[in-house]
Structures are given as structure tokens and as C-alpha cells.
TISE-217089 format. One record per residue (C-alpha): residue in one letter; x, y, z. Coordinates in steps of 0.02 Angstrom, whole numbers, plus 50000, padded with zeros to 5 digits. Example, Ala and Ser with C-alpha at 12.3 -4.5 7.8 and 13.67 -1.06 7.14 Angstrom:
2
{aa = a	east = 50615	north = 49775	up = 50390} .
{aa = s	east = 50684	north = 49947	up = 50357} .
This chain:
379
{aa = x	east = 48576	north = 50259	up = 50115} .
{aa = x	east = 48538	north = 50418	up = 50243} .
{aa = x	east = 48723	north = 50405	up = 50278} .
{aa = x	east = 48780	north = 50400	up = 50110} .
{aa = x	east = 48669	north = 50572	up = 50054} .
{aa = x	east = 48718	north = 50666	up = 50197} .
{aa = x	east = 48891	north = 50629	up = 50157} .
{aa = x	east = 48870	north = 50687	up = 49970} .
{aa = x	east = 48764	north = 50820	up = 50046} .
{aa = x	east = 48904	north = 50891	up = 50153} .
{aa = x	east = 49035	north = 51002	up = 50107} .
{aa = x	east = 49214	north = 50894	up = 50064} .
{aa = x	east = 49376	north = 50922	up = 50184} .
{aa = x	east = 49564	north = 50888	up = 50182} .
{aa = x	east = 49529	north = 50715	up = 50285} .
{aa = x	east = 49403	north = 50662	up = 50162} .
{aa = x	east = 49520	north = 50685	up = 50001} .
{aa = x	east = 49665	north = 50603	up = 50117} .
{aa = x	east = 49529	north = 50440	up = 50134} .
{aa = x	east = 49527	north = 50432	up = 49951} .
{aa = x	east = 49699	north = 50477	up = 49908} .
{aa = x	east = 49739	north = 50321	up = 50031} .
{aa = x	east = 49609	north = 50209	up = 49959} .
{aa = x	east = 49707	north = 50230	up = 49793} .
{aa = x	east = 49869	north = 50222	up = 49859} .
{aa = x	east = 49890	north = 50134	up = 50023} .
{aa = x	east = 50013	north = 50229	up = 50157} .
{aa = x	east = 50046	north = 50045	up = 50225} .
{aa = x	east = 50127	north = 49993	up = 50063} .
{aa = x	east = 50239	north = 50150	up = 50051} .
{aa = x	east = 50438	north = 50125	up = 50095} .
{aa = x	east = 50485	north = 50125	up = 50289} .
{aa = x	east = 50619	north = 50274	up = 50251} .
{aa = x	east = 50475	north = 50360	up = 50159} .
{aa = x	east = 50376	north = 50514	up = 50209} .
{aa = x	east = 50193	north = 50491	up = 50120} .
{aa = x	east = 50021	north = 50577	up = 50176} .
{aa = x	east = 49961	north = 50747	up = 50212} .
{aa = x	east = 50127	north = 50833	up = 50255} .
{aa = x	east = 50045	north = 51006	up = 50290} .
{aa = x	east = 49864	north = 51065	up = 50300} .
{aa = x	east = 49702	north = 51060	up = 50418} .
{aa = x	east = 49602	north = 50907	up = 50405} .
{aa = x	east = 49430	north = 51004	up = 50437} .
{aa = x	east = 49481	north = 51133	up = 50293} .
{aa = x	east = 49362	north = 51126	up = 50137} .
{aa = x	east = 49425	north = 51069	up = 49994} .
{aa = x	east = 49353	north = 51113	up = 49789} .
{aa = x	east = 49493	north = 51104	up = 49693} .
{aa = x	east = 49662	north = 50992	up = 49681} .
{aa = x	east = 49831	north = 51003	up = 49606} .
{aa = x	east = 49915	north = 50851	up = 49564} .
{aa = x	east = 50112	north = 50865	up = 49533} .
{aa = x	east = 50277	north = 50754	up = 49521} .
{aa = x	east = 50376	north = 50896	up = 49608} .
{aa = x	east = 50320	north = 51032	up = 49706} .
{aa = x	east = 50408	north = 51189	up = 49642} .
{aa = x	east = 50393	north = 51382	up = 49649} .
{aa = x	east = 50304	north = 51385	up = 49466} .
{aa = x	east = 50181	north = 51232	up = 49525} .
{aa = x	east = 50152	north = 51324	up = 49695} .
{aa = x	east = 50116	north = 51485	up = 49577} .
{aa = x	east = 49998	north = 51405	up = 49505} .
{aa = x	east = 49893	north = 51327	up = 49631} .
{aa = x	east = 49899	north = 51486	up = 49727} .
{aa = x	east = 49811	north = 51562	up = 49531} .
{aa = x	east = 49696	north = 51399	up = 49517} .
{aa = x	east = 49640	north = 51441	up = 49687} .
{aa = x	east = 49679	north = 51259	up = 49756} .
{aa = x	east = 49667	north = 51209	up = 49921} .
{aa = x	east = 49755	north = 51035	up = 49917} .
{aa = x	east = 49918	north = 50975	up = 49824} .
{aa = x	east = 49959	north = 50811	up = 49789} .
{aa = x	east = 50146	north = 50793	up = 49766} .
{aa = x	east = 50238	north = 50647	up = 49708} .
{aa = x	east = 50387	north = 50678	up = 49782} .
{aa = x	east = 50362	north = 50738	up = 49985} .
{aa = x	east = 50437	north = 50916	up = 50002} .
{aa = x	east = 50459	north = 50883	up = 50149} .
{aa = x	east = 50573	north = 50735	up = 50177} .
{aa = x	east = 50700	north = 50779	up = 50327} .
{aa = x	east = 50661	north = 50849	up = 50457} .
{aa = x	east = 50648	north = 51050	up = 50462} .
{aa = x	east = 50738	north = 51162	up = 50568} .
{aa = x	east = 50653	north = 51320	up = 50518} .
{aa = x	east = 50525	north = 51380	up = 50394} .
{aa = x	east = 50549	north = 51538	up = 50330} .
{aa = x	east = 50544	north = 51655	up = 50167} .
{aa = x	east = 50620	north = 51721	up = 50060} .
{aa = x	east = 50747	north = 51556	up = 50051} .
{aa = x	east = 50787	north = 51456	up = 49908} .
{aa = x	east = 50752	north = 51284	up = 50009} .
{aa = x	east = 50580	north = 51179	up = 50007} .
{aa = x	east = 50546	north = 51258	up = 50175} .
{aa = x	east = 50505	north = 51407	up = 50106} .
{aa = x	east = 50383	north = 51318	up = 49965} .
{aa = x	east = 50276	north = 51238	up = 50103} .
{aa = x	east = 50262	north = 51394	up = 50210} .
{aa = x	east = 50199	north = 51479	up = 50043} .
{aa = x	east = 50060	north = 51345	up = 50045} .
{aa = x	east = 50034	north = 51360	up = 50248} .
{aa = x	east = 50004	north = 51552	up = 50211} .
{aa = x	east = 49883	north = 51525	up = 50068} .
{aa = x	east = 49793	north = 51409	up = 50131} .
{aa = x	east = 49846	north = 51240	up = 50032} .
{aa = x	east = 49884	north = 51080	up = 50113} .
{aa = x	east = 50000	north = 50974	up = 50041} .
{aa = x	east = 49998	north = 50783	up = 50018} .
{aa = x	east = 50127	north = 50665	up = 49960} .
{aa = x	east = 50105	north = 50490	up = 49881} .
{aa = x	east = 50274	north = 50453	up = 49818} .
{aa = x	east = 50310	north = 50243	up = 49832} .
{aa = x	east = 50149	north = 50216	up = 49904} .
{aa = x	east = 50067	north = 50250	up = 49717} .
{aa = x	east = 50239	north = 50158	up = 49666} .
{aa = x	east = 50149	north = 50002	up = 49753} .
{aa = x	east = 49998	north = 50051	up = 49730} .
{aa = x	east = 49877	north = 49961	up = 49587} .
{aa = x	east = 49860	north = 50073	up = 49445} .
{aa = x	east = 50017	north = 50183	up = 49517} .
{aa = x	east = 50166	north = 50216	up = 49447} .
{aa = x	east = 50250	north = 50051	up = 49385} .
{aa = x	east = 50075	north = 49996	up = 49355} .
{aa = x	east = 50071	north = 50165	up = 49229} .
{aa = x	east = 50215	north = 50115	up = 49137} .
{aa = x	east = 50209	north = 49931	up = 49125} .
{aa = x	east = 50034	north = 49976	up = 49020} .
{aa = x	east = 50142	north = 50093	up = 48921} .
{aa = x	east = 50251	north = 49946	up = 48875} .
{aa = x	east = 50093	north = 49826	up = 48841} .
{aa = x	east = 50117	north = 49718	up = 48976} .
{aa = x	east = 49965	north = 49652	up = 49047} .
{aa = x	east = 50005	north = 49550	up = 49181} .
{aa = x	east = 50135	north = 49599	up = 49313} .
{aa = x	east = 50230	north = 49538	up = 49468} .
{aa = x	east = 50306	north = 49648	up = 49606} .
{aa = x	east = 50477	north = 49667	up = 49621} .
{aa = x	east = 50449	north = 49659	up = 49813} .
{aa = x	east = 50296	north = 49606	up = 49919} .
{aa = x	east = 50263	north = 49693	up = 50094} .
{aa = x	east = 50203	north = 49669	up = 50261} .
{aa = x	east = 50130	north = 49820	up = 50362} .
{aa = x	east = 50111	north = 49854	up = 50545} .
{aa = x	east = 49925	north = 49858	up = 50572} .
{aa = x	east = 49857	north = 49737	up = 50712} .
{aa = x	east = 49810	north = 49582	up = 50625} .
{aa = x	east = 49681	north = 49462	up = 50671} .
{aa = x	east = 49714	north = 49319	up = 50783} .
{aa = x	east = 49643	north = 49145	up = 50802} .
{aa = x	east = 49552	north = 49091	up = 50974} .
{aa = x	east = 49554	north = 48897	up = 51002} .
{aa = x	east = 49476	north = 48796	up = 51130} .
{aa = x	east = 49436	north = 48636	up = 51189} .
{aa = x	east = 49251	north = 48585	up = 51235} .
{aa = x	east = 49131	north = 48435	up = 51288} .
{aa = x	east = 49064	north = 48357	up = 51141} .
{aa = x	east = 48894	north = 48400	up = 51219} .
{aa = x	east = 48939	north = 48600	up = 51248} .
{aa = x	east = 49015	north = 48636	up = 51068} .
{aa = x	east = 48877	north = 48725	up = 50975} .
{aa = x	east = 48840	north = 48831	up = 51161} .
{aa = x	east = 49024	north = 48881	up = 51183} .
{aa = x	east = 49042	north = 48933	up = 50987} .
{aa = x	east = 48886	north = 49043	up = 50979} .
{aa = x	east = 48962	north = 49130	up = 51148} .
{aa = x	east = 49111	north = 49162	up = 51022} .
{aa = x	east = 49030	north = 49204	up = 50902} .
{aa = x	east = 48916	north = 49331	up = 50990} .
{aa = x	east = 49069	north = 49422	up = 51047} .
{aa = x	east = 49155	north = 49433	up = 50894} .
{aa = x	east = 49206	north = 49289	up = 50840} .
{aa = x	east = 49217	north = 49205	up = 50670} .
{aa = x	east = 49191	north = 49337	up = 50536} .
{aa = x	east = 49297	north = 49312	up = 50383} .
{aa = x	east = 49273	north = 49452	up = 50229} .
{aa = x	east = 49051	north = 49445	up = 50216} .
{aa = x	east = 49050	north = 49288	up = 50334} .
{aa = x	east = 48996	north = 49235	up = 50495} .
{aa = x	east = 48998	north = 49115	up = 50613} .
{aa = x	east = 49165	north = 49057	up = 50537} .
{aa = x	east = 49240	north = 48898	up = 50642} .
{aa = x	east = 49337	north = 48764	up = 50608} .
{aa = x	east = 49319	north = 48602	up = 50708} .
{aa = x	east = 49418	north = 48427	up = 50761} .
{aa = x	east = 49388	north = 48256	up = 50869} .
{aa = x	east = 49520	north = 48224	up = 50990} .
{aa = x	east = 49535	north = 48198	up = 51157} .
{aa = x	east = 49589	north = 48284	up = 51311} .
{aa = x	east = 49672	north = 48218	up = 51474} .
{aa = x	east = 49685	north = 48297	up = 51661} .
{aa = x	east = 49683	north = 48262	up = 51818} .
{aa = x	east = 49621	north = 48386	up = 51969} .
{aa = x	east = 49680	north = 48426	up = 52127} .
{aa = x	east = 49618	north = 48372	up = 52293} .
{aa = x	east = 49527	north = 48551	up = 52274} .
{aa = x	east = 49429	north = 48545	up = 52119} .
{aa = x	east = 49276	north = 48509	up = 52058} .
{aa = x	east = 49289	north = 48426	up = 51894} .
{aa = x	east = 49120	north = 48449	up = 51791} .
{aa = x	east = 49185	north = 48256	up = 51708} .
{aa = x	east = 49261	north = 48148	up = 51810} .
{aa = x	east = 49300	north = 48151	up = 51999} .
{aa = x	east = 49455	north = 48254	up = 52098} .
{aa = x	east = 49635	north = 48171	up = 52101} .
{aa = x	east = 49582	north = 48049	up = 51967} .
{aa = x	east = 49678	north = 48032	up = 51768} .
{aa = x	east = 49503	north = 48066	up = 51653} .
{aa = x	east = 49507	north = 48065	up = 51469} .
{aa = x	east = 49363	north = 48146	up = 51384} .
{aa = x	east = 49300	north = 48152	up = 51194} .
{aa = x	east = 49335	north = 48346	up = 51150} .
{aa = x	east = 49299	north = 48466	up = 51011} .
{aa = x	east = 49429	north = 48585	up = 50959} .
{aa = x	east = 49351	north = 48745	up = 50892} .
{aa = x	east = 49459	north = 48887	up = 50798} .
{aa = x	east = 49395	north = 49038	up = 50771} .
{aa = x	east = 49460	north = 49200	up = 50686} .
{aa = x	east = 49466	north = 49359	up = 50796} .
{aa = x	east = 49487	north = 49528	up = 50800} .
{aa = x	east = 49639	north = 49564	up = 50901} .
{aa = x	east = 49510	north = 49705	up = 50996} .
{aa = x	east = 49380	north = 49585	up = 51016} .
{aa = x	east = 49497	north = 49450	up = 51107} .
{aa = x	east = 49474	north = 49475	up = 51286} .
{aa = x	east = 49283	north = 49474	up = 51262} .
{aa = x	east = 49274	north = 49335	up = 51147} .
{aa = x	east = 49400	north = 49251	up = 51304} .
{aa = x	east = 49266	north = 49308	up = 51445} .
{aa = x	east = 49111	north = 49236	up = 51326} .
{aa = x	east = 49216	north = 49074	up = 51337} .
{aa = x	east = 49249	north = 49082	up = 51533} .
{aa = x	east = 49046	north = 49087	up = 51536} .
{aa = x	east = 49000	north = 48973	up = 51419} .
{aa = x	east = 49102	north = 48828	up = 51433} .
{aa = x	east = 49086	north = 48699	up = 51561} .
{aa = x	east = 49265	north = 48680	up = 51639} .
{aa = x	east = 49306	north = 48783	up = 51794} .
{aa = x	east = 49465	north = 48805	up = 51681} .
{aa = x	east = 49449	north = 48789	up = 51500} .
{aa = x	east = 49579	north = 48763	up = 51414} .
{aa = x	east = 49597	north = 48887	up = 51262} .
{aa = x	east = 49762	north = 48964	up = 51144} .
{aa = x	east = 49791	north = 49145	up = 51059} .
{aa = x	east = 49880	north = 49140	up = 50893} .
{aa = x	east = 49916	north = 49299	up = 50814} .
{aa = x	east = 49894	north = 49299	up = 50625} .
{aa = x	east = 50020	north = 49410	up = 50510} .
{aa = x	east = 49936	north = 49505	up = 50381} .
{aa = x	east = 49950	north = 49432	up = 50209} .
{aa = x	east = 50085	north = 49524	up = 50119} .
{aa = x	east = 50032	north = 49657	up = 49980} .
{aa = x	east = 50117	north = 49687	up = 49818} .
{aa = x	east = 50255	north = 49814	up = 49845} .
{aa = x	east = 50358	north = 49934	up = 49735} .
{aa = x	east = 50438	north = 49871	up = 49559} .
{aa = x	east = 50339	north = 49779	up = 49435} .
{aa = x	east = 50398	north = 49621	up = 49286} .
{aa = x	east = 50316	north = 49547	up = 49155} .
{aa = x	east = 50349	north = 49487	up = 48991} .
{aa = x	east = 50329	north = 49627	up = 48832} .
{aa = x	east = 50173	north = 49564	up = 48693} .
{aa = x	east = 50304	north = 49527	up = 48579} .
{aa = x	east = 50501	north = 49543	up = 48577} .
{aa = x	east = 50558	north = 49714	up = 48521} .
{aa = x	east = 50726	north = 49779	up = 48505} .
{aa = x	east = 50824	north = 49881	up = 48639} .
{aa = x	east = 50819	north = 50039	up = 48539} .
{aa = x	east = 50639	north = 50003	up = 48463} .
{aa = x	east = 50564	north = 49997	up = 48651} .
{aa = x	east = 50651	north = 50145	up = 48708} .
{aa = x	east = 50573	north = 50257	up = 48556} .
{aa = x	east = 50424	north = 50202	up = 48595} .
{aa = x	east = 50417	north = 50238	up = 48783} .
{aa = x	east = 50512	north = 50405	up = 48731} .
{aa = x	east = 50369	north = 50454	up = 48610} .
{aa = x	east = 50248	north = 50399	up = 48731} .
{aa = x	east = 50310	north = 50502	up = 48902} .
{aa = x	east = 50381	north = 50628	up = 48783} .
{aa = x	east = 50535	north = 50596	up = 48887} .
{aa = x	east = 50685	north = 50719	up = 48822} .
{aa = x	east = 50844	north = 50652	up = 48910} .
{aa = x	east = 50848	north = 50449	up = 48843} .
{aa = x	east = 50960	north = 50343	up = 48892} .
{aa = x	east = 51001	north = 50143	up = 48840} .
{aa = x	east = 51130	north = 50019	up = 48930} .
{aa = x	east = 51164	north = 49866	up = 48824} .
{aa = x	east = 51160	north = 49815	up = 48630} .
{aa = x	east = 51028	north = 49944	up = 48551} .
{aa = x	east = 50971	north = 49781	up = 48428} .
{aa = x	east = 50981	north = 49664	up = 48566} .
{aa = x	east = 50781	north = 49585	up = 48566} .
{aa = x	east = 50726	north = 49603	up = 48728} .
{aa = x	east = 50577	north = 49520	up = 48781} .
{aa = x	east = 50528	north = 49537	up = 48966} .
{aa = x	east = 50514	north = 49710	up = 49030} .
{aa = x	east = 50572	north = 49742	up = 49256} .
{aa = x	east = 50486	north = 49929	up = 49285} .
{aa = x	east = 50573	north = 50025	up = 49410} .
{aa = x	east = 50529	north = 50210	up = 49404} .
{aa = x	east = 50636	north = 50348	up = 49457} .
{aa = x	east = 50778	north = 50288	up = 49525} .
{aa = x	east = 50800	north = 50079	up = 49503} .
{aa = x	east = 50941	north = 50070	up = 49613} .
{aa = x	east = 50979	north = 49887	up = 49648} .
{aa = x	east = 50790	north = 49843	up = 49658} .
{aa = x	east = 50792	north = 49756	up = 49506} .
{aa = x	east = 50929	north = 49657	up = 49536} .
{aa = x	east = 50813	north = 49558	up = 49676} .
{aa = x	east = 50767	north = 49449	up = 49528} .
{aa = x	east = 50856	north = 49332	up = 49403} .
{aa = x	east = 50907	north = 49446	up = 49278} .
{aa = x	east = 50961	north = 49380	up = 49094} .
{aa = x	east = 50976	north = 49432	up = 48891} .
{aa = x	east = 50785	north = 49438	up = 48853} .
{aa = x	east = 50769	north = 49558	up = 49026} .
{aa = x	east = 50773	north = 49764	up = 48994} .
{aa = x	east = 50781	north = 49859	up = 49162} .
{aa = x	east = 50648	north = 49999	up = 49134} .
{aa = x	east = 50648	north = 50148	up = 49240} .
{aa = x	east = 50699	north = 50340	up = 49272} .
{aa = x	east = 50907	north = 50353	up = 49315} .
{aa = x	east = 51036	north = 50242	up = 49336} .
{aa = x	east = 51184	north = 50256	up = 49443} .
{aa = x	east = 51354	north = 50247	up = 49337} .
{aa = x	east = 51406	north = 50064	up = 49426} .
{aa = x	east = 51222	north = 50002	up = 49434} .
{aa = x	east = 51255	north = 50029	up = 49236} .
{aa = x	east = 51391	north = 49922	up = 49251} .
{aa = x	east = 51314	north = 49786	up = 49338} .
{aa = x	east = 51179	north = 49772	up = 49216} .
{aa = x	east = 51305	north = 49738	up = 49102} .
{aa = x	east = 51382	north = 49600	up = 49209} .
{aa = x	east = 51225	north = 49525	up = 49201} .
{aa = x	east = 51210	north = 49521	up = 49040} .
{aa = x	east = 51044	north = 49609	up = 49021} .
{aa = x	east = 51003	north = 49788	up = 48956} .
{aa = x	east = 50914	north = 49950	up = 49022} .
{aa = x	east = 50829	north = 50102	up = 48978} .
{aa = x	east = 50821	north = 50250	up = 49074} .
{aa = x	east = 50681	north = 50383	up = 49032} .
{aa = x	east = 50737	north = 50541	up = 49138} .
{aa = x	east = 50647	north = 50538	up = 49358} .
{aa = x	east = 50534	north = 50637	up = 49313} .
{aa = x	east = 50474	north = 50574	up = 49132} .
{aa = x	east = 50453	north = 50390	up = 49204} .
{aa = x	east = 50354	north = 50458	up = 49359} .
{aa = x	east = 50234	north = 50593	up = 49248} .
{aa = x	east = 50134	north = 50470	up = 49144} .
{aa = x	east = 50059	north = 50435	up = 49305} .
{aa = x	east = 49977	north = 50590	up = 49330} .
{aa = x	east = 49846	north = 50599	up = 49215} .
{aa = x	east = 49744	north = 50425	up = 49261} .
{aa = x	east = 49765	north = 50439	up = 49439} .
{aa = x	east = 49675	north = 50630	up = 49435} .
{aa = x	east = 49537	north = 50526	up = 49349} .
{aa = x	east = 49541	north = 50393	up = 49479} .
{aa = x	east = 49568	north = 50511	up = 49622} .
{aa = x	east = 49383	north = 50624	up = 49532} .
{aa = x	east = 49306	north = 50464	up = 49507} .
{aa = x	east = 49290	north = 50434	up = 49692} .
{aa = x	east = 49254	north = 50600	up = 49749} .
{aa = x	east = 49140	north = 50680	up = 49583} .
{aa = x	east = 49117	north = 50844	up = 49676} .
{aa = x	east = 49289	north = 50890	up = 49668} .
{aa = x	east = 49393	north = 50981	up = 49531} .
{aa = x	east = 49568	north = 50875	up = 49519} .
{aa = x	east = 49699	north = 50952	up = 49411} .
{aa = x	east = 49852	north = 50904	up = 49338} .
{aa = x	east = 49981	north = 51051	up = 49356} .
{aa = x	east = 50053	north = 51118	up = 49177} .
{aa = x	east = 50192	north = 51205	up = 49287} .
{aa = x	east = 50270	north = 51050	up = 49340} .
{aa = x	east = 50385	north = 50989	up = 49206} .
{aa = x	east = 50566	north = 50898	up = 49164} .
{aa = x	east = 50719	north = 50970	up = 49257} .
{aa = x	east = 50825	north = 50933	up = 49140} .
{aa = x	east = 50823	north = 50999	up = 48936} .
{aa = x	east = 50905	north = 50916	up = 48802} .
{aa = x	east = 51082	north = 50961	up = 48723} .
């Protein structure tokens, strides 16, 4: 409880926004080719106000520089290659960030981290369709060091001794539990050389002995210590013990599906996700009276993401663009689409994640920039 008021006491910085920015939209989930976190800023700089933005422009950067922000969060990275030179005036993204550098804004990306991300982006717009249960389009691993699982063999008599050794070194904690172990009867066979000095049995002779086999879950850290705590517990001059790393369960990635609360036409979906994104530049593949009755979210650009599924007639391919012979390959599959426009299928996100992203830090002022808007205008 100390800990927690002298945090709320304290003044909030860059690293603490990036915490909560990553609570709500793990970096681990983003794409490999992606570029997602804080991009540019000091981690130690206060922070009292935030700008939250699909696309970091000159009018958005205006505008944080008037709303006297010290942290953007944009969508889409600015920075995405890698930079040869920042300098201004230039007409490049370069020349955006150092604007920020000089004013004293760090910048922070999200892009298809949020796209994975619970409440993110596909999450956004499959509740704009009335969907209220999804799957992902793709499920991910990450590269953090995952847990492994220590097993050894002991003495019938020596089980509970050895396991408490474990356990004291770190052994056995799953989630809120402790002293986590899982145990089996067999038996175990060996016979010593002329030089050892077998705690069962005698030197040079074939012994079999009634064993316990105890697995335990481990930090990958704590290994070598919960290894040692078993060299000094157990009563073998060589106990006999295996490592087995455990892969992180995978986490729902990018792309969402799930079936629409009732069937709908093609052209009857895509009015209602146009009124409700206020999306200007519409677009439809497929019969416009064709009933369509499971919705596969996408946003921005689908590319052939959807296609990772079993697509059919009832299926309508919901997302920002599509690609001229993507279009054509919908077709071939005999399923439909509707593109909203990038940046109207990304927006809608915007509003609930500011919320979310207040909601865990009540102190701070998060915005959502009235600058940033559609690229492209209607004919």
C-alpha cells in the first residue's frame, strides 16, 4: 500500500505511460517487421498531457506542440526505416519527429500491437459490426524466456526433503500457487563403479530401487539454483534430474472472425459501418444483396491475411484497402468484401483506447487529436 501512494504521489514519466501503453497493447504481440514502442523521447521526462493519433502529420504535430503535450501516441510508427538524417525544413517524416525532439514530445507507436491487442483495433470494429465473440485470424508466439520444467528422481524416503529444497529455490509456482509438483512411482536401475559409494545398494552391483519422479515448474533464472538445492538435498552422489524448456502459450494475434447477430446484406453492412466510422471513400467487392453472415476484420490493409481461413458465400472480408488482385481473389472465392478507407477502419479505435489508456493512469490528460483526419476526400 506505501508503494502504491508513493507511486500516485510521484510525478508520471515517459516510461510510466510506455508501462501502460504496453499493458494495453502488448509489444510481444506486434508483427516481427513492425516498429512499435517509444520511437523518440526520454524515459525520465514528465509527462501531463497525451495526444493520441492514427498518423502523425504536420497539422497533428501543430497541435500537440498548441495542447502543450509531451507524449504522442501514433498508430502508424513515423519512423519505420531506418533514418539517414534528420533535418528541417524537409517534406519527409524525419523532419516531423525532429519537430517533436525540439519541443520536447516523445513519440510512441502501437500500430499491430493494438491490432492484436484485446480491445484494439479489430477488437474496435468487430463491436461496430455486433459481433460478440471473436477468433484471431493468427495466434503468436513471442521471444521472452519461458519457464522450464525440472524433473528428478528420488528415494521414496527423501521425496518430500528434496521437493521443499525445490521449492525453496524457486520451484513450483504456477499463477497464485506454490509448491506446485507433480509426482509418479517407478523405478530406477544402476550400477556403480568400483569407485562409488552408492547410498542403496553396494559398488559394481545391478540395484533397482522404488523412485519418485517429481516435476516441477521453473523459472528459467531460477534453474541453476533450484539444480544446486537438488545436488544438496537429495541422497545420490549423482542424482539423476532433466531440464525441459516450456514454450510460451501462444496469444491471440492480428485479424479477428466471428459470425454477424443476424445476416445482413452486403450493401446494408457497409452503410452501417460507413455511418458508424463516418468513413468517406466506401468500397464493396461482391453482390451488394448478397446476405452475408459471418464478418473476417482486417483493418487497414487485409492483404492475404484473411485468406488464412476457409473463406465462403456467407463470409464478408472487412477491413481498410484492398489490393486490385486481392479483389479478385475474393471473388474466386466466392465471398465478398468491404473496404472502409486505412484510416477510417483504424480511427474508431481512438476514442476507447484514450479512455482505457486514462483509466489506468487517472492523473493524466489523454487526448484524441482533431488534426488527424482521412487522406483521402470524396469525388
Amino acid at each position: 500500500m506505501v508503494k502504491q501512494l508513493e507511486r500516485s504521489a510521484r510525478r508520471i514519466c515517459v516510461a510510466d505511460v510506455c508501462e501502460a501503453l504496453e499493458a494495453l497493447a502488448p509489444l510481444r504481440r506486434a508483427q516481427k517487421w513492425d516498429n512499435v514502442g517509444l520511437l523518440a523521447g526520454d524515459r525520465e521526462a514528465a509527462v501531463r498531457r497525451v495526444l493520441t493519433c492514427i498518423d502523425l502529420t504536420p497539422a497533428v504535430v501543430d497541435e500537440a506542440v498548441r495542447e502543450r503535450v509531451q507524449l504522442v501516441v501514433a498508430y502508424h510508427p513515423p519512423i519505420f526505416k531506418p533514418l539517414s538524417r534528420l533535418t528541417m525544413p524537409s517534406d519527409d517524416t524525419g523532419a516531423l519527429v525532429l519537430r517533436c525532439i525540439k519541443a520536447g514530445i516523445a513519440i510512441y507507436s502501437t500500430h499491430t500491437a493494438l491490432d492484436a491487442a484485446e480491445g484494439g483495433t479489430n477488437d474496435r470494429m468487430a463491436q461496430l459490426c455486433g459481433i460478440k465473440q471473436t477468433q484471431p485470424l493468427e495466434y503468436v508466439g513471442n521471444d521472452r524466456a519461458g519457464d522450464c520444467k525440472v524433473v528428478v528422481f528420488v528415494p521414496e524416503a527423501d521425496v518430500d526433503t528434496v521437493a521443499e529444497a525445490m521449492f525453496q529455490a524457486g520451484a513450483g509456482c504456477i499463477g497464485d500457487y506454490e509448491k506446485c509438483s507433480y509426482r509418479l512411482a517407478g523405478t530406477g536401475t544402476f550400477r556403480g563403479t568400483e569407485s562409488t559409494k552408492p547410498v542403496i545398494g553396494e559398488a559394481g552391483r545391478y540395484e533397482t530401487v522404488a523412485e519418485i519422479r517429481i516435476e516441477s515448474v521453473t523459472p528459467q533464472a531460477q534453474v541453476p539454483a533450484v539444480i544446486e538445492a537438488i545436488r544438496r538435498a537429495h541422497p545420490y552422489e549423482e542424482p539423476a534430474f532433466d531440464i525441459y524448456p516450456l514454450r510460451p502459450v501462444p496469444e491471440r494475434g492480428i485479424g479477428r472472425y466471428g459470425d454477424l447477430p443476424q445476416p445482413m446484406t452486403l450493401a446494408a453492412l457497409a452503410r452501417k459501418l460507413k455511418n458508424l466510422t463516418e468513413a468517406t471513400c466506401v468500397q464493396m467487392v461482391g453482390e451488394t444483396d448478397r446476405r452475408v453472415t459471418r464478418a473476417v476484420i482486417c483493418v487497414g490493409a487485409a492483404g492475404s491475411l484473411p485468406f488464412a481461413i476457409p473463406l465462403g458465400p456467407g463470409d464478408v472480408i472487412i477491413t481498410g484497402e484492398i489490393r486490385h488482385h486481392d479483389a479478385l481473389a475474393i471473388l474466386r472465392r466466392d465471398c465478398s468484401a468491404i473496404a472502409l478507407g486505412h484510416w477510417a477502419s483504424e480511427h474508431p479505435v481512438l476514442e476507447p483506447f484514450a479512455k482505457a489508456l486514462n483509466k489506468r493512469l487517472a492523473r493524466l490528460d489523454v487526448l484524441v487529436s482533431t488534426a488527424d483526419c482521412e487522406p483521402f476526400a470524396p469525388v
